[in-house]
C-alpha positions, 0 to 999 in steps of 0.5 A: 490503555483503557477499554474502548468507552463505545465503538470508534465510530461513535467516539466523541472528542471528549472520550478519553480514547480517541485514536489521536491520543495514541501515545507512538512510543506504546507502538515501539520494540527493538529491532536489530539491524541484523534482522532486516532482511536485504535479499529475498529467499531463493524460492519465494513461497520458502518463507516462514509463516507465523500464525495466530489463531485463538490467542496461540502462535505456531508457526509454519511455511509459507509454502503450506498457508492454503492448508490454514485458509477457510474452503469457499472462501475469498481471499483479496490482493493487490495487483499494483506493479513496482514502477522504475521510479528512480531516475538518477542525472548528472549535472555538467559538473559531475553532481548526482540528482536523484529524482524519485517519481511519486505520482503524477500530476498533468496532463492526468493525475491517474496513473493509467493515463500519465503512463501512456503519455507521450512527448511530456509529463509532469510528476510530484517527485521527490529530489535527492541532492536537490542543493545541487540543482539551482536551475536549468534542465537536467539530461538523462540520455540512454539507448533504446533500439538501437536510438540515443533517448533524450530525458529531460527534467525541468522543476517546476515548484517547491513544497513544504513538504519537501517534494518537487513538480517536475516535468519531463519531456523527452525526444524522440516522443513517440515512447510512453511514459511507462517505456521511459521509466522502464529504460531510464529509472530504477527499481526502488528498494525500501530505505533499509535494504543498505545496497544497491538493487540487482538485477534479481530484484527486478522478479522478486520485488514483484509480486507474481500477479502484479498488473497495475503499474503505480507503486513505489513500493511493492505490496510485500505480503504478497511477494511471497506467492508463488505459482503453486501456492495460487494452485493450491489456494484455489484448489481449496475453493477460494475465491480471487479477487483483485483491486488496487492500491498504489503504494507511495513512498510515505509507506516508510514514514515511521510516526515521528510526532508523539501522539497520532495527533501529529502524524499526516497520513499519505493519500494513496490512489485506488481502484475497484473495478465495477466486476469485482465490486459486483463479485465482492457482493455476490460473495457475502457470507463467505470469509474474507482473507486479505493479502497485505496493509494495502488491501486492508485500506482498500476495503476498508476506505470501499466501506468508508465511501459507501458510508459517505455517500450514504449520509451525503457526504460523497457524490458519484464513483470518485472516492477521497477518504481522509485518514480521521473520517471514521472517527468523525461520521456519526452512527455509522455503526448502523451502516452495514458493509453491504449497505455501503457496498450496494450504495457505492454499486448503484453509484456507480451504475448511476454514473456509468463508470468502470469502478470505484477510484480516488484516493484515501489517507485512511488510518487505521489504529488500535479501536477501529472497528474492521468490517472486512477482513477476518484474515489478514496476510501480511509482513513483519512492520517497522516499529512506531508505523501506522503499519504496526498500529493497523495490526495492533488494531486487528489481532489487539495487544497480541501483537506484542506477543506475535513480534517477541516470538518473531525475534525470539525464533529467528524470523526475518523482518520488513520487506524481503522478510518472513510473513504472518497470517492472523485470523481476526480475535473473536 
């Protein structure tokens, strides 16, 4: 590829490097089945640990990553809690319907609120065996406290995209939504963890400060922290600070179009409380180490909302970032992250609203201009994902060299896999 004519942010669609021109296959590398791990490590922190700094590669475990980290630093997770989104039925005839829950819909479209519901509510799903289920209610019976549970599931609509509306209703309807799920569903694992989940998964497909229920996918880089490790990170004096993203199940898309161009970013639900954004600004000057993709695109989209509203493009807290948006603002590169982020504070101010929230399909490819991270935490990404390319975006071509060393040193892959911590190219 050609160097970048200017920054992305100024891009005309003339240029020859606009980021819908990625070709996916420059995005590829072979990866063994054999290399994908199915089970976590007994201790969570027992991870390998690569590490990229100034062009070199060691490696290390996960157990000693405070040891890399900046004292007086801040370093940002993601609190987002696995929910039990598969619900699994049977028809009368014995057929098995998998309903895989993605976000809701009514009577709220925030998670927060669809978990409290009671007596109903309705979700865009995704429905496995779904020739099988012409019409008609789907029951899913099941004991809680010592009472028979009814879970009923009606579809409502079709899309082109392949999900559902569903609506449940359950009797007795004094339980929450979230105690449903909780008794009824099960925890979803990736589509290449081949095995059903156990009981186990339950502890180590959550991150030890998971918080906010929503995701269908946990925010694998953090699964690897452990009680001690959050010791010792805060003993080096760094600062903590959480926000959230809920991960959907568009997570494992790889890009199957040829160029970027084809490919639809998933929208994906966000929140920063209005403390933490006070925090974020009272912290300016002090590295940022980000734990995980997620956290990238939280911080970034906080950015791409200031910008927004700046310019009037945005009106008030609720942010909609739509995945092409950088590319598309004109001279956003004169907009600092603290311009945006003391324009997104007095908004909020100004709407009197407990954070930021909404939603965002940011992408993020190789020429974006990062303004928040300068160390990123995270996992080893499928191949041809938009995963991959924010990684090729922040560390650049090395990223080739990062992986040939992953595979070449028996480091293990995705989810339940080993981590990496590089620290941003000067």
């Amino acid at each position: 590829m050609e160097s970048l004519c200017l920054s992305l942010q100024t891009i005309s669609e003339n240029c020859d490097m606009h980021p819908k021109q990625i070709i996916i296959d420059d995005y590829d590398y072979p990866l063994p089945e054999s290399r994908i791990a199915q089970f976590p490590l007994e201790q969570r922190d027992r991870s390998k640990l690569l590490i990229f700094k100034d062009n070199e590669i060691n490696d290390d475990f996960f157990c000693n990553l405070p040891a890399y980290l900046p004292e007086n630093s801040l370093l940002i997770f993601n609190e987002t809690r696995v929910i039990h989104a598969r619900l699994i039925f049977r028809k009368a005839s014995g057929s098995q319907i998998e309903i895989f829950c993605l976000e809701p819909v009514a009577p709220s479209s925030d998670y927060q609120l669809a978990f409290q519901q009671r007596e109903w509510t309705e979700w865009k799903c995704l429905v496995g065996n779904s020739k099988r289920w012409k019409s008609g209610e789907l029951i899913l019976s099941f004991n809680h406290n010592e009472k028979i549970i009814s879970l009923s599931a009606s579809r409502t609509s079709k899309t082109e995209n392949g999900t559902s509306g569903i609506i449940f209703r359950w009797d007795p309807p004094d339980l929450t939504f979230a105690e449903i799920l909780e008794h009824a569903g099960k925890i979803p694992l990736p589509p290449y963890i081949h095995r059903q989940p156990v009981s186990q998964d339950e502890i180590t497909y959550q991150t030890i400060y998971a918080r906010q229920h929503g995701s269908v996918a946990a925010p694998t880089a953090g699964l690897h922290f452990s009680p001690e490790v959050m010791t010792s990170v805060t003993n080096r004096k760094i600062e903590l600070l959480e926000c959230t993203l809920h991960v959907g199940a568009g997570t494992f898309r790889p890009v199957s179009a040829s160029t970027l161009a084809g490919h639809e970013m998933h929208a994906e639900q966000v929140f920063i409380s209005m403390d933490n954004l006070k925090k974020l600004r009272d912290s300016y000057g002090k590295s940022i180490i980000l734990v995980g993709t997620t956290t990238v695109r939280i911080m970034e989209s906080l950015y791409w909302h200031g910008v927004k509203l700046i310019k009037e493009m945005a009106i008030g807290p609720e942010m909609d970032i739509r995945q092409w948006d950088p590319y598309k603002i004109n001279d956003s590169e004169r907009i600092s992250k603290e311009e945006s982020l003391a324009r997104v504070i007095l908004e909020c101010e100004k709407y009197q609203a407990r954070g930021v929230g909404g939603h965002t399909s940011l992408m993020i490819a190789p020429g974006y201009t990062f303004r928040y991270p300068d160390i990123l935490i995270t996992n080893f990404h499928q191949p041809r994902s938009t995963l991959l390319l924010l990684i090729a975006a922040f560390i650049g071509e090395a990223w080739r060299k990062a992986y040939h060393y992953a595979l070449e040193n028996g480091f293990r892959f995705l989810s339940y896999g080993d981590s990496c911590l590089f620290f941003k190219p000067e």
